[in-house]
Backbone as ProteinMPNN parsed JSONL, in Angstrom:
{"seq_chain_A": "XXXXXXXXXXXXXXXXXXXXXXXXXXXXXXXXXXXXXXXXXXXXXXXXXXXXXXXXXXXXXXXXXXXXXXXXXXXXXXXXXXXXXXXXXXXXXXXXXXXXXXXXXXXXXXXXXXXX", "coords_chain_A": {"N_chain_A": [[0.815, -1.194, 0.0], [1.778, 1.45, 0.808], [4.118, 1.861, -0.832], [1.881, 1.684, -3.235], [1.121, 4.109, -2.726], [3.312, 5.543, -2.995], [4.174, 5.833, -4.96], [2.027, 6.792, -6.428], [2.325, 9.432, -6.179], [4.497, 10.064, -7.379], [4.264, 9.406, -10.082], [2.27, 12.102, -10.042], [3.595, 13.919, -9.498], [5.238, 14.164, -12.068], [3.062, 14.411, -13.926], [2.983, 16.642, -13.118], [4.923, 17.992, -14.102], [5.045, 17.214, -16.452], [3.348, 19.27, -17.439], [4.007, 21.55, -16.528], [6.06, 21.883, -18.707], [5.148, 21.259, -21.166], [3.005, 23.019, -21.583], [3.537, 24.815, -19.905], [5.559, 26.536, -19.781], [6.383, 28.85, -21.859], [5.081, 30.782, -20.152], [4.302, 32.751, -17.159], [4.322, 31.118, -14.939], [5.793, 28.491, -15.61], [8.155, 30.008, -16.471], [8.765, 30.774, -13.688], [8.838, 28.891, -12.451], [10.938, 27.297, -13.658], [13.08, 28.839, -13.384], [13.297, 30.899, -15.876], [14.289, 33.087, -18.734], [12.058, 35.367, -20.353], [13.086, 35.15, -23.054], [14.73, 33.18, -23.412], [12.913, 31.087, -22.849], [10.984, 31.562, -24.745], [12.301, 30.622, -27.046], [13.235, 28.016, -26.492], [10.748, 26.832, -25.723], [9.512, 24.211, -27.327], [11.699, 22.372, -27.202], [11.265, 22.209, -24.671], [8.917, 20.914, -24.531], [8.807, 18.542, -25.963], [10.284, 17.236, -23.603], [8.582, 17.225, -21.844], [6.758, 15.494, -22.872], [8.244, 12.845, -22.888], [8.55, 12.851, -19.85], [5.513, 12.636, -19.276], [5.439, 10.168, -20.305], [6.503, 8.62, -18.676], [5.215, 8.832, -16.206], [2.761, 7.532, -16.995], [3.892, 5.181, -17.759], [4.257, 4.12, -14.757], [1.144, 4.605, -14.071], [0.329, 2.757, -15.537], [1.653, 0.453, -14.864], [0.681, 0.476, -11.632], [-2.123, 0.242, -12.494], [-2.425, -2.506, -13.572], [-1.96, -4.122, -11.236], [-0.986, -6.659, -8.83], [0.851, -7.975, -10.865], [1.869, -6.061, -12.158], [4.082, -5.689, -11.373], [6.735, -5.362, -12.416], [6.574, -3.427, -14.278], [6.485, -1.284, -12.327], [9.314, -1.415, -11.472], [10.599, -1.389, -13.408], [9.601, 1.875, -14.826], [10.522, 3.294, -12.048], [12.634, 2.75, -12.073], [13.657, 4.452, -13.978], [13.012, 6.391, -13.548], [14.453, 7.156, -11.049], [17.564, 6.996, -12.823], [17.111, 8.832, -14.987], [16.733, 11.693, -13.249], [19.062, 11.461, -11.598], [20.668, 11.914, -13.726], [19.791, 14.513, -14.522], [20.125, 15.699, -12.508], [22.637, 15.698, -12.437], [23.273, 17.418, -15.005], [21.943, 19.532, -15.358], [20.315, 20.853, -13.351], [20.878, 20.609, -9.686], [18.485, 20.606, -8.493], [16.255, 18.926, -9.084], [17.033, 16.215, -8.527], [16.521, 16.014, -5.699], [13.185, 16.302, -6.286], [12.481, 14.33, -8.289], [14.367, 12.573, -8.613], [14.808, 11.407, -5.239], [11.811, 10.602, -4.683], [11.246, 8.944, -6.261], [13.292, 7.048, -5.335], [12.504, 6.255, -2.794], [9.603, 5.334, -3.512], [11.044, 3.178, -4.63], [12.325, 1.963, -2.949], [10.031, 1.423, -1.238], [8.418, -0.945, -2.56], [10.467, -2.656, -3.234], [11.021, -3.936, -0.518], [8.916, -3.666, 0.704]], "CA_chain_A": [[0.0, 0.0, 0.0], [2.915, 2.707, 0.615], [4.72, 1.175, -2.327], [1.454, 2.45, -4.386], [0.987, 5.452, -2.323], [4.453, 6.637, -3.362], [4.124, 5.791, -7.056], [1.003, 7.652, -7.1], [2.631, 10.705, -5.377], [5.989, 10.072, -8.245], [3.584, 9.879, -11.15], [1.704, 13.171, -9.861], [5.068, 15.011, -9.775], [5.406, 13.787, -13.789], [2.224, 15.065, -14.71], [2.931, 18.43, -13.046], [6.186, 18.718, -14.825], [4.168, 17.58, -17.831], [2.111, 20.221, -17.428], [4.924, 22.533, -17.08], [6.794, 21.779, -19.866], [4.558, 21.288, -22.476], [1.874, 23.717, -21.882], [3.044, 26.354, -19.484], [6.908, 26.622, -20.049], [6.938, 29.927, -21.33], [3.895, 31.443, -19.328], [5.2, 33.253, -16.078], [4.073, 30.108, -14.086], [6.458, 28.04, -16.102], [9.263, 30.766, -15.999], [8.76, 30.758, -12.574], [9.358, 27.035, -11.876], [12.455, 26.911, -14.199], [13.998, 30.405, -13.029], [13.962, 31.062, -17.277], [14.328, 34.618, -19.064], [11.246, 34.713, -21.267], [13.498, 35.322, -24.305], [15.175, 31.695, -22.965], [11.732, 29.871, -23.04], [10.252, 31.236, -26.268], [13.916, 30.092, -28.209], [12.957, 26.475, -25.985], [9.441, 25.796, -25.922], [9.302, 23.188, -28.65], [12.622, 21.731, -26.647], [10.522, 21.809, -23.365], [7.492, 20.074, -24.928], [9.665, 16.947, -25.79], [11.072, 16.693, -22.594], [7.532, 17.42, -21.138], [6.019, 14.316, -23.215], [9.136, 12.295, -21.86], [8.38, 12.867, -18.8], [4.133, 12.173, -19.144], [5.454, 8.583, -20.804], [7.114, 7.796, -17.226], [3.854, 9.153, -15.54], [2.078, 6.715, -17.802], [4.572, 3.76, -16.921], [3.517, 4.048, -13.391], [0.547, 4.089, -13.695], [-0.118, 1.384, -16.0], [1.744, -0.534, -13.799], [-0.595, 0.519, -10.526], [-3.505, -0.703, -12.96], [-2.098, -4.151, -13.5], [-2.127, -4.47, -9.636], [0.049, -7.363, -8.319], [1.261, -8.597, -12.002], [2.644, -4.968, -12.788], [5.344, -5.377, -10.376], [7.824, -5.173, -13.454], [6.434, -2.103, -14.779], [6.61, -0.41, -11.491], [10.067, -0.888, -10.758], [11.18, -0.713, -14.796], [9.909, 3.091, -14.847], [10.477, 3.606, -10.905], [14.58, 2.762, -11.816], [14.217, 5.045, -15.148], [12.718, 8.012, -13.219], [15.152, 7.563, -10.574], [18.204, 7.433, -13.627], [16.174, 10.436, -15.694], [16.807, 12.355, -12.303], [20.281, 11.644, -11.112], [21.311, 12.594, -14.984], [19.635, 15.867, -14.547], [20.623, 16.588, -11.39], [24.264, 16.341, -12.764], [23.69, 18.447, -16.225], [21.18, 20.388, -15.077], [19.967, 21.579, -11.76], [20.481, 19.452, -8.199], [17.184, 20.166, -7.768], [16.09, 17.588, -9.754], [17.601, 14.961, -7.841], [15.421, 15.823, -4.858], [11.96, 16.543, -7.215], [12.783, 13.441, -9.11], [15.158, 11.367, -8.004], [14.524, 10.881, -4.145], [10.612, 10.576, -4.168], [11.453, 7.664, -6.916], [13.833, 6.052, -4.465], [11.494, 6.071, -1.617], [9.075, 4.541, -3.592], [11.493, 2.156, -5.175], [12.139, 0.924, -1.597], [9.073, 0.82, -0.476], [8.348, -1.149, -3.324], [11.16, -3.926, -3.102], [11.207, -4.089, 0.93], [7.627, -3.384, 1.763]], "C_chain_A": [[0.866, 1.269, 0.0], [3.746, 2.546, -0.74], [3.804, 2.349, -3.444], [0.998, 4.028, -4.286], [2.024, 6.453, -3.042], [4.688, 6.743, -4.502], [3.274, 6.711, -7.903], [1.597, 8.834, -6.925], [4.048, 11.042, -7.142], [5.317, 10.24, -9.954], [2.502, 11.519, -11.378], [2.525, 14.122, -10.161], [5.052, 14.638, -11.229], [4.498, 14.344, -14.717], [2.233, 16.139, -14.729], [3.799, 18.472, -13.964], [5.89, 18.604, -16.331], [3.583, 18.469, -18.743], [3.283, 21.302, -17.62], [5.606, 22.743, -18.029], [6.299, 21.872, -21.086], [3.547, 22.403, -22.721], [2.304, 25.036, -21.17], [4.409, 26.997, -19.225], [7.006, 28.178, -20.23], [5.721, 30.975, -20.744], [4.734, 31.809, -17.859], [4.765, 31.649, -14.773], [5.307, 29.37, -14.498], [7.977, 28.641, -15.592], [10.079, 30.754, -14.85], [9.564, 29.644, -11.736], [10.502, 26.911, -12.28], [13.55, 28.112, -14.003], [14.391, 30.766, -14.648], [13.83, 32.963, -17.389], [13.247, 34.596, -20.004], [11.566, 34.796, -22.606], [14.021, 33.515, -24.11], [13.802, 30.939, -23.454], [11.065, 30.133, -23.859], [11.043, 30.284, -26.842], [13.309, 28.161, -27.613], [11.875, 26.116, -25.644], [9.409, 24.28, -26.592], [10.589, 21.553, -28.042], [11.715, 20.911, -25.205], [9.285, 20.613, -23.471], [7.736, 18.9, -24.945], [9.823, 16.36, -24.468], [9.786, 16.401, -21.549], [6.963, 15.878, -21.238], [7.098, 13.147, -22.789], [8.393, 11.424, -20.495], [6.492, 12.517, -18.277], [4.657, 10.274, -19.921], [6.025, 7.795, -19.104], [6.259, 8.001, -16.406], [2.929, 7.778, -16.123], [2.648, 5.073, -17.502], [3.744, 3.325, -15.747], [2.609, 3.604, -13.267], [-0.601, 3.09, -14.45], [0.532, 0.205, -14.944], [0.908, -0.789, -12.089], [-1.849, -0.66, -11.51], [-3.713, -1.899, -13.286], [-1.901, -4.945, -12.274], [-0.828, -5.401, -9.582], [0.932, -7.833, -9.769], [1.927, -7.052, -12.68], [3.653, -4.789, -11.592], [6.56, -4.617, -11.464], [7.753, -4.023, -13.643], [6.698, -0.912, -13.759], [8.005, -0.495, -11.085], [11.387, -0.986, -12.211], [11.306, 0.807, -14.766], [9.867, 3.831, -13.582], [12.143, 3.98, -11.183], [14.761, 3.943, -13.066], [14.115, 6.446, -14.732], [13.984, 8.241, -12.447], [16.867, 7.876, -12.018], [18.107, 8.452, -14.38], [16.847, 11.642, -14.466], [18.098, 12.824, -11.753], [20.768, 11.86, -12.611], [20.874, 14.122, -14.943], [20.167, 16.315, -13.796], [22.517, 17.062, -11.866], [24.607, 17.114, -14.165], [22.923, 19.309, -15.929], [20.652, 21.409, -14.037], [19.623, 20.071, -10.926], [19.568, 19.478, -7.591], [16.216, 19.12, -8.013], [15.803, 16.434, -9.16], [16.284, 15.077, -6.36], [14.032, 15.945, -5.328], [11.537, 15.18, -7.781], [13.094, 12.17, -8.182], [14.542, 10.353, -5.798], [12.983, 10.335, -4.006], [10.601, 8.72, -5.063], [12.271, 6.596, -6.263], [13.058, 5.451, -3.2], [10.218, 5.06, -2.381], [9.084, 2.903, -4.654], [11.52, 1.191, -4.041], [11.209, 0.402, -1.171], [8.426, -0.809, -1.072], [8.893, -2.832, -3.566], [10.876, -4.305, -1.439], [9.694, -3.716, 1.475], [6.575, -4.321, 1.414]], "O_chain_A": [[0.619, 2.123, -0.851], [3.785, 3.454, -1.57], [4.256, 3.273, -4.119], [0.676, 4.843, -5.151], [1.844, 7.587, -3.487], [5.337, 7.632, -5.054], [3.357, 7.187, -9.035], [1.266, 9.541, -7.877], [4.253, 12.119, -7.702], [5.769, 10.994, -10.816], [2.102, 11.958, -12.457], [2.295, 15.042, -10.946], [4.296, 15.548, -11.567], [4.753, 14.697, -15.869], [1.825, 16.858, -15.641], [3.409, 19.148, -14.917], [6.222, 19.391, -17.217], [3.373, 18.551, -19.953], [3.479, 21.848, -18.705], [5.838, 23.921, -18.301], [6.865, 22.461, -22.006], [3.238, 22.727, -23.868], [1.819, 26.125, -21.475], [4.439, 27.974, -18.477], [7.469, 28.89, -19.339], [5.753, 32.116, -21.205], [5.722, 31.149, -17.536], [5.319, 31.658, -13.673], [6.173, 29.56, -13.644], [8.736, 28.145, -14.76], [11.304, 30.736, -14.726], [10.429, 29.578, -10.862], [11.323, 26.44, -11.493], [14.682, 28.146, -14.485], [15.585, 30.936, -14.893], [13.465, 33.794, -16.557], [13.389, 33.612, -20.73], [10.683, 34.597, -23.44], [13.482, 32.702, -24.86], [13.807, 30.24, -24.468], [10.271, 29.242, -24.161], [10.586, 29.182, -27.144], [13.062, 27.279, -28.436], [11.814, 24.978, -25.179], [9.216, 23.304, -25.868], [10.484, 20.349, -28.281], [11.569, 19.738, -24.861], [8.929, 19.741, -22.677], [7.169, 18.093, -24.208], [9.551, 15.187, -24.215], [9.858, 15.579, -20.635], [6.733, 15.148, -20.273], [6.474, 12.304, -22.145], [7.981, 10.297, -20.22], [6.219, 12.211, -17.116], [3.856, 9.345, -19.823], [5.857, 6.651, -18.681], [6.403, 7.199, -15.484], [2.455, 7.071, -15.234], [1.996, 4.093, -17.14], [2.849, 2.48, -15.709], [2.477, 2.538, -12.666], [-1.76, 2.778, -14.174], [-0.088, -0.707, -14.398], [0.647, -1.863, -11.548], [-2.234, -1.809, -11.29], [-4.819, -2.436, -13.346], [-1.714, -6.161, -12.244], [0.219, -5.068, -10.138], [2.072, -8.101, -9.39], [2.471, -7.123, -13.782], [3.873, -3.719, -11.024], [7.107, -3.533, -11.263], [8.7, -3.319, -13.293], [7.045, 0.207, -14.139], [8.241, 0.354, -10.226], [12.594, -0.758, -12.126], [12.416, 1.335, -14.708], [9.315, 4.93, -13.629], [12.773, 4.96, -10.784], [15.896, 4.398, -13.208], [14.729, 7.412, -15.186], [14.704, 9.182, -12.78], [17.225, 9.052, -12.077], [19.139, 9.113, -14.497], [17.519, 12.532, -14.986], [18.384, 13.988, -11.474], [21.95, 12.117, -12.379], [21.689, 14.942, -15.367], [20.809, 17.342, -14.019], [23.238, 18.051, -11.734], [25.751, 17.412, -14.508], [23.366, 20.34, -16.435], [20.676, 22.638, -14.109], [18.879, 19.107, -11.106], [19.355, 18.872, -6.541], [15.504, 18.577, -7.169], [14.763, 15.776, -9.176], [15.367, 14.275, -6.184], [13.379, 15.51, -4.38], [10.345, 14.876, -7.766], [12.523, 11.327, -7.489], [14.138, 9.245, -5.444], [12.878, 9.513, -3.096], [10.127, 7.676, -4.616], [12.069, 5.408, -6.514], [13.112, 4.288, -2.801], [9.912, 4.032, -1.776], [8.262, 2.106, -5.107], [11.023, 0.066, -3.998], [11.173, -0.752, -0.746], [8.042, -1.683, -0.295], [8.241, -3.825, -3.891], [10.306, -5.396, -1.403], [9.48, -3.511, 2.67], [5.516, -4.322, 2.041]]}, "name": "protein", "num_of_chains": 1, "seq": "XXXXXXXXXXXXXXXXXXXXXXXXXXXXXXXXXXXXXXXXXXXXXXXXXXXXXXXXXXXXXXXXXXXXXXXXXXXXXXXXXXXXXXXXXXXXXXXXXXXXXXXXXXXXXXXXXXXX"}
């Protein structure tokens, strides 16, 4: 039950950033979230959008694997290990915030996951 608690919580974060990326990137909400210049996020919209739909396919992992219940074990800890890798690669080209946004909420419910 924490296992799918924290998957749901790791796919929620995916849809926001979904949401940010693809739709509200360069809107001052967007801006906001990524500290951009809005000359920066016109030039990378189209960049952001990719990375947005990315990031809704690992939302989508999840929670196809939730909806396969006990027989989506695989799927949950296939795109549980890809979010956490997705994460610790950003955190080191991108921003270390990442790593805690990303990365840690995906470890927590990688553990819970194997060990719970």
């Amino acid at each position: 039950m924490l296992a799918n608690t924290l998957i749901v919580l790791v796919a929620a974060i995916h849809i926001t950033i979904l949401m940010l990326e693809m739709f509200l990137w360069d809107t001052p909400i967007g801006r906001r979230a990524f500290n951009l210049s809005e000359e920066f996020a016109q030039r990378t919209r189209v960049l952001a959008a990719n990375q947005g739909l990315y990031n809704g396919f690992l939302a989508a992992g999840l929670l196809w694997g939730l909806w396969l219940g006990e027989s989506g074990f695989q799927f949950k800890l296939f795109f549980l290990s890809c979010v956490m890798i997705a994460g610790i690669y950003g955190a080191a080209t991108a921003s270390r915030k990442i790593l805690y946004v990303q990365s840690i909420p995906a470890l927590a419910a990688l553990a819970a996951l194997l060990y719970g």
